[in-house]
N, C-alpha and C positions, 0 to 999 in steps of 0.2 A: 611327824607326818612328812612324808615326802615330797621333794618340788615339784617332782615330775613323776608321771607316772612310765611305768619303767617296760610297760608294754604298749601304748602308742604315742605317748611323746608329750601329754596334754599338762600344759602348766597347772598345777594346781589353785595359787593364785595369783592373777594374772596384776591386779592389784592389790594397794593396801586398801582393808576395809572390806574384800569379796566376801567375806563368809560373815558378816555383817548381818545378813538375813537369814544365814541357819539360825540365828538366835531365837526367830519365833517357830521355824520348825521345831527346834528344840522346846520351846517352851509347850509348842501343840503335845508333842511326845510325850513329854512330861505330863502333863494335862491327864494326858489317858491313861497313864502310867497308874501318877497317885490319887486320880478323883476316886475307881473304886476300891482302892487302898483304904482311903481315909472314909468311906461309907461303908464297906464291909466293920472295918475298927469303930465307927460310931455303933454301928449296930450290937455288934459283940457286948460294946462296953457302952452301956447306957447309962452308967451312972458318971461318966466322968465328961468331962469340960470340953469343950469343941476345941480349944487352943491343946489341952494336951494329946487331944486325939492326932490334929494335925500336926504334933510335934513326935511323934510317934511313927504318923505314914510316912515322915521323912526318912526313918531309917533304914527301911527296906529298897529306897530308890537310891542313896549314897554310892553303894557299890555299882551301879547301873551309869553314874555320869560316867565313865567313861568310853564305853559303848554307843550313849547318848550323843556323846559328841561329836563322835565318828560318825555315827550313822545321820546326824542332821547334817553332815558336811557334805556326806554324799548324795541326800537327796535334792540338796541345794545345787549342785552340779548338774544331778541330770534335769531338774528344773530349767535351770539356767539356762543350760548349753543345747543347741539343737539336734534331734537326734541322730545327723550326718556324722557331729563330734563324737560320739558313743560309741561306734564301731571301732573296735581294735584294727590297726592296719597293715 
C-alpha cells in the first residue's frame, strides 16, 4: 500500500492503529459475502453437518481476502475523512 496517495498528497496513515476499524468493515463484508455462501451450501447439501458446510463457504471467500482488505481500507477513509479531503487537488 502506498504512503501517500500520489494524486492529492493524503497520508494514508496518519497514525499507527488508523485502519484499526476497517477491521469491522471487513468483518460486515465478509458477513455478506459468506452468510449466503454457507445457506445456499446448507441447502444444497442437506445431509451434511453445519461445521463442514461452514468449512466449505470458506473456500470460495479465500481468494477474495485480498480485495477485501483493500476495499475495507478505503471505505474506512472516506468514512473517516470529511468530504473536503476527497476532492483531488
Amino acid at each position: 500500500m502506498n504512503k501517500v496517495c500520489p494524486l492529492c498528497g493524503l497520508v494514508f496513515e496518519p497514525e499507527p492503529g488508523y485502519f484499526l476499524a476497517s477491521m469491522y468493515i471487513s468483518y460486515g463484508m465478509a458477513v455478506i459475502i459468506m452468510a449466503p455462501v454457507f445457506f445456499l451450501l446448507l441447502w444444497l447439501m442437506p445431509g451434511w453437518s453445519g461445521e463442514a458446510v461452514a468449512f466449505l463457504s470458506v473456500v470460495p471467500y479465500i481468494p477474495l481476502i485480498p480485495v477485501i482488505f483493500r476495499y475495507s481500507r478505503v471505505i474506512w477513509i472516506y468514512v473517516d475523512r470529511p468530504a473536503s479531503y476527497n476532492e483531488p487537488v
